[in-house]
Structure formats: structure tokens, C-alpha cells
Backbone as CSV, one residue per row, in Angstrom:
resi,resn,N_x,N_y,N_z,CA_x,CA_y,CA_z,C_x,C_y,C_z
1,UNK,14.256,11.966,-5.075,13.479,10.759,-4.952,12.275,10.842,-5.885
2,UNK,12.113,9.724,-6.181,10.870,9.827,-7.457,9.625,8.726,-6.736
3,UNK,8.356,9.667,-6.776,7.039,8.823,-6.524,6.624,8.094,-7.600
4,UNK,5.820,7.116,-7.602,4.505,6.625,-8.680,3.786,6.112,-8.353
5,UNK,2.681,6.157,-8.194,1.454,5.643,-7.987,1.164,4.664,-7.856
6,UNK,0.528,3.383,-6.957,0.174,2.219,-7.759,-1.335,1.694,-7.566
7,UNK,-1.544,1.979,-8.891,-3.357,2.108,-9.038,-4.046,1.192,-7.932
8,UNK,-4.891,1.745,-7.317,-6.186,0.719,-6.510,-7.448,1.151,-6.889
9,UNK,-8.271,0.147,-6.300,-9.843,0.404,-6.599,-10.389,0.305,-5.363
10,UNK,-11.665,0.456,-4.962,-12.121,0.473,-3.900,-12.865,-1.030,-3.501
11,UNK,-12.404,-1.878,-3.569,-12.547,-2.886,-3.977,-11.330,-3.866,-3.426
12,UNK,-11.766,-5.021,-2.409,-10.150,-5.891,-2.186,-10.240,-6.626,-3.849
13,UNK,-8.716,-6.813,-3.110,-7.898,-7.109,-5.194,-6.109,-7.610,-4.793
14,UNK,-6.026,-8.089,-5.901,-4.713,-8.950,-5.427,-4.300,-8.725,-7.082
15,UNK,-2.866,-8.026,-7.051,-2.113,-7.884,-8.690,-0.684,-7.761,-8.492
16,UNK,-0.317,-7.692,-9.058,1.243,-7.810,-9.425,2.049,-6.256,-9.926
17,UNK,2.855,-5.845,-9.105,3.323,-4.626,-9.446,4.506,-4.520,-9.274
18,UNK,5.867,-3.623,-9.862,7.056,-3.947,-10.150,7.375,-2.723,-9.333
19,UNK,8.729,-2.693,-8.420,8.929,-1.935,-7.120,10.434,-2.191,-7.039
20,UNK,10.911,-1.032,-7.297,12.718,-0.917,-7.634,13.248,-2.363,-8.265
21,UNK,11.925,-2.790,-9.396,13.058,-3.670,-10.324,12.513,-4.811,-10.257
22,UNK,11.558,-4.937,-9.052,11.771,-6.728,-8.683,9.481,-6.747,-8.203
23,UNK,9.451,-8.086,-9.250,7.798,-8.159,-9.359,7.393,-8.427,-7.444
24,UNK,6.323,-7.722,-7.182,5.538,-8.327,-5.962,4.172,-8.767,-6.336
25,UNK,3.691,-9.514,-5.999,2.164,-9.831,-5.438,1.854,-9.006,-3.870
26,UNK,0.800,-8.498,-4.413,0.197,-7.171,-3.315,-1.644,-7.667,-3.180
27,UNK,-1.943,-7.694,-2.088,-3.445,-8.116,-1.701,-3.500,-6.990,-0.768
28,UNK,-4.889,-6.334,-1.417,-5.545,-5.404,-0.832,-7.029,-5.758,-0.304
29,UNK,-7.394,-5.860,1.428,-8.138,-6.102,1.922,-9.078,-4.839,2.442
30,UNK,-10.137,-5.764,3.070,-11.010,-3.942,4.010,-11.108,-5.048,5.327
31,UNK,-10.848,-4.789,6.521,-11.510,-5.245,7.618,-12.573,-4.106,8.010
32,UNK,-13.794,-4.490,8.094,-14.943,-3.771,8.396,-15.265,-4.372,9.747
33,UNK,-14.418,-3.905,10.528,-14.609,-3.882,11.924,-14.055,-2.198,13.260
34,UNK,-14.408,-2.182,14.056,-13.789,-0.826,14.767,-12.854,-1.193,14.574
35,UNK,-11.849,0.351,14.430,-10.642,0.610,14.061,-10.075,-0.209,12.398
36,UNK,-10.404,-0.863,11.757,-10.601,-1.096,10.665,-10.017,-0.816,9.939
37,UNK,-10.611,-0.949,8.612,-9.582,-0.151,7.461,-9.323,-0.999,6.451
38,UNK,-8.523,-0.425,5.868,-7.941,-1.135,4.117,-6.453,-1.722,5.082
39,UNK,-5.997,-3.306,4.230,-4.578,-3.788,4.939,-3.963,-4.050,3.603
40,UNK,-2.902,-4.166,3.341,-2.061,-4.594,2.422,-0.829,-5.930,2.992
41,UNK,-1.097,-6.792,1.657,-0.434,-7.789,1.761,0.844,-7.567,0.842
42,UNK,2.142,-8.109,1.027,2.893,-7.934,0.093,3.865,-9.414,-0.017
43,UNK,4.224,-9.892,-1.371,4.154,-11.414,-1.638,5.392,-11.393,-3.102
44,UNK,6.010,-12.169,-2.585,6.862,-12.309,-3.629,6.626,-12.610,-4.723
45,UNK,6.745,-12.744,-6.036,5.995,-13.294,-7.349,6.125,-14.986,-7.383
46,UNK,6.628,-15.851,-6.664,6.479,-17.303,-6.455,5.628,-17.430,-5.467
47,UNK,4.925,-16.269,-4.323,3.971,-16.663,-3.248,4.310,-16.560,-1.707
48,UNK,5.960,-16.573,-1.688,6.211,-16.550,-0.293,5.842,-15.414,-0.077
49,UNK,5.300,-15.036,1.394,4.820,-13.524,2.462,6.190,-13.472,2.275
50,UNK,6.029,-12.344,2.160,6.819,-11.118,2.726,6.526,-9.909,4.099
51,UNK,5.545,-9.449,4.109,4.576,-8.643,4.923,3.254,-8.548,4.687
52,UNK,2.873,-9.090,5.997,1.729,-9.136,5.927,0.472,-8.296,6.609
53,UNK,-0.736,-7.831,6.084,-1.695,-7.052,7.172,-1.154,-5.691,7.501
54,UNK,-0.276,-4.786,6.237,0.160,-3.293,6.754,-1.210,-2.761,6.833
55,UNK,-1.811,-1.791,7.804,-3.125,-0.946,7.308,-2.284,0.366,6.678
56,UNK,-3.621,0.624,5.744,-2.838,1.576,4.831,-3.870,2.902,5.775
57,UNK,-2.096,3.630,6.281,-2.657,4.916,7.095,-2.092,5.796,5.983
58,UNK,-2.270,7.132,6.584,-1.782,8.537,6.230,-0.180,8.555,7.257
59,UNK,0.382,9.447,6.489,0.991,10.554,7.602,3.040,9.653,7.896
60,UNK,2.798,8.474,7.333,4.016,7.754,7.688,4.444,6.737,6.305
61,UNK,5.847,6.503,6.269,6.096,5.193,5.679,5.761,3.732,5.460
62,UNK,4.829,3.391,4.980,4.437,1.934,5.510,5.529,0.946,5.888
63,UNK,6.762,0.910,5.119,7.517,0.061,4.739,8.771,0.264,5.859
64,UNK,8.243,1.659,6.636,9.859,2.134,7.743,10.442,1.545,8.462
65,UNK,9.549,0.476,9.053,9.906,-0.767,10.092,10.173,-2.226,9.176
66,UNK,10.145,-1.954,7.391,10.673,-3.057,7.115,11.903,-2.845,6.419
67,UNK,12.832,-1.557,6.741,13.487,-1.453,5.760,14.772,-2.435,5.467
68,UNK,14.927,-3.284,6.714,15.684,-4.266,6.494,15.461,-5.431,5.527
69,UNK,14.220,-5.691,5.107,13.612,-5.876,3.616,14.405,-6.384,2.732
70,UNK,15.399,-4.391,2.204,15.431,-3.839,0.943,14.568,-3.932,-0.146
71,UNK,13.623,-3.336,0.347,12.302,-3.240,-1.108,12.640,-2.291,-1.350
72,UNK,13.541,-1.337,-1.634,14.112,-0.109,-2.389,13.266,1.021,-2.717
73,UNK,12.707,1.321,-1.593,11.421,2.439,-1.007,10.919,2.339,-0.376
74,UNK,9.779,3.365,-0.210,8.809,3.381,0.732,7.266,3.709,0.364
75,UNK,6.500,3.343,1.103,4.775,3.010,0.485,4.496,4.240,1.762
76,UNK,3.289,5.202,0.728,2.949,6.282,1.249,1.088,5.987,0.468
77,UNK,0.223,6.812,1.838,-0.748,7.017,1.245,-1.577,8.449,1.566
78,UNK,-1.768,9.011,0.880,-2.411,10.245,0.582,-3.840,10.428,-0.009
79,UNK,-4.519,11.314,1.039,-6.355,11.375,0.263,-6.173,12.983,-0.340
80,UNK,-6.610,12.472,-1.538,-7.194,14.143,-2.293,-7.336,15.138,-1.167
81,UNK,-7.615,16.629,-1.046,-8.240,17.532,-0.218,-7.480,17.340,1.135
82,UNK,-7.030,16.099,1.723,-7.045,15.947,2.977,-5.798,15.367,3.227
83,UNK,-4.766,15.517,2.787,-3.518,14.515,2.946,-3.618,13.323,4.390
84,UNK,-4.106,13.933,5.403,-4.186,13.174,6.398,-5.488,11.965,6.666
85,UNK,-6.305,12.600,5.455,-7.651,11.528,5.887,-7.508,10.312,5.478
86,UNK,-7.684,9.526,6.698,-7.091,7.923,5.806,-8.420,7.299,4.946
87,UNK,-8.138,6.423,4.106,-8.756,5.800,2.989,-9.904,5.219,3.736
88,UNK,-11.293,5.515,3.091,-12.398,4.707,3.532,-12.848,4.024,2.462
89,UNK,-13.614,2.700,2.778,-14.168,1.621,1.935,-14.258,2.011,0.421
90,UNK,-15.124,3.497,0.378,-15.346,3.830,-0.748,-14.555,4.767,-1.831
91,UNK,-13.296,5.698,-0.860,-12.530,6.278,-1.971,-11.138,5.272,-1.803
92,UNK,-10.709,4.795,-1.806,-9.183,3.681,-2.054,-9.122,4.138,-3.558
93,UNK,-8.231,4.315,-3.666,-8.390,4.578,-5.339,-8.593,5.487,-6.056
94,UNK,-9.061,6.129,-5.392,-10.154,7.609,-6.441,-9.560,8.598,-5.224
95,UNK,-9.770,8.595,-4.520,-9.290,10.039,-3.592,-7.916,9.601,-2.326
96,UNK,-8.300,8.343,-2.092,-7.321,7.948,-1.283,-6.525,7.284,-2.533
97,UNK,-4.800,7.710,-2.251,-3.940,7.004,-3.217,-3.032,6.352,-2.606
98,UNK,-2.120,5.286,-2.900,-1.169,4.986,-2.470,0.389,5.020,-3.729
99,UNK,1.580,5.595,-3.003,2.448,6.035,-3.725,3.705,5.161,-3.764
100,UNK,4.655,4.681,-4.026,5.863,4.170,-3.564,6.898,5.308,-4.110
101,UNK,7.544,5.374,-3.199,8.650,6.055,-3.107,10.147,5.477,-3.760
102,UNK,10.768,5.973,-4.809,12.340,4.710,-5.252,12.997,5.612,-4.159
103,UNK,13.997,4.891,-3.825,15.567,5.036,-2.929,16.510,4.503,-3.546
């Protein structure tokens, strides 16, 4: 199985990234509330949702409960030093990464 990266900033942001072949629109949010966090939107390249509001944790597949989908992988996120520390406001991007997985 092959990883790659798909760049973030620490910063919500909405771009276009190509995922076993086929373009998505991806919106990256912060809810700054308890329990909180960074969410990911994922959007077809004409606009229809697809999934909406994943929080981006550690430790699991984002995509495991959508694999009926077929988005032809899986979304992983990993912090520098800490594989398990999930992404805060300020490293998304720089220490916290997010990976997709091909299948």
C-alpha cells in the first residue's frame, strides 16, 4: 500500500486534491469548542457532499465507516514525535499530518 500526504496549513482552507484518480473538494475547519478540533469536509469536484464534519483524530481510518464510498483508500492522521497526539489549532500541517492511503 502506498501513502501521500495531503498538504494542510493550520489554517481552515478548502482545495482540491486527486485521491485514487478522481478530483475531491476537501474543507478543512477548527471548531473551537470542548471536545473540538480540526473537521474535514469531503465534496465532489461539481459540489455535491459526500462526507461531511470527519474530525481529524489519530489512531484510526477516517474513511473505515465510509468504505462503501469507494474512495479507493483511507485518510490517516499522524503528529510528528507523538503519532497519537491529535492535531491542535496550531500544528495541522507542520507536525500534525494527514496521509491517504491507495487500495
Amino acid at each position: 500500500m502506498a501513502f501521500f500526504e495531503i498538504p494542510l496549513s493550520p489554517t481552515p482552507q478548502e482545495f482540491t486534491v486527486m485521491l485514487a484518480g478522481i478530483e475531491y473538494r476537501m474543507r478543512v475547519v477548527y471548531a473551537d469548542a470542548p471536545e473540538g478540533g480540526w473537521l474535514l469536509d469531503i465534496n465532489a469536484q461539481v459540489g455535491t457532499q459526500i462526507i461531511l464534519g470527519v474530525p481529524l483524530v489519530t489512531g484510526a481510518d477516517l474513511l473505515e465507516q465510509y468504505a462503501y464510498l469507494g474512495l479507493g483508500g483511507g485518510l490517516w492522521v499522524a503528529t510528528d514525535g507523538d503519532p497519537e497526539a491529535e492535531p491542535t489549532f496550531d500544528n495541522l500541517g507542520n507536525a500534525s499530518r494527514l496521509f491517504f492511503e491507495v487500495r
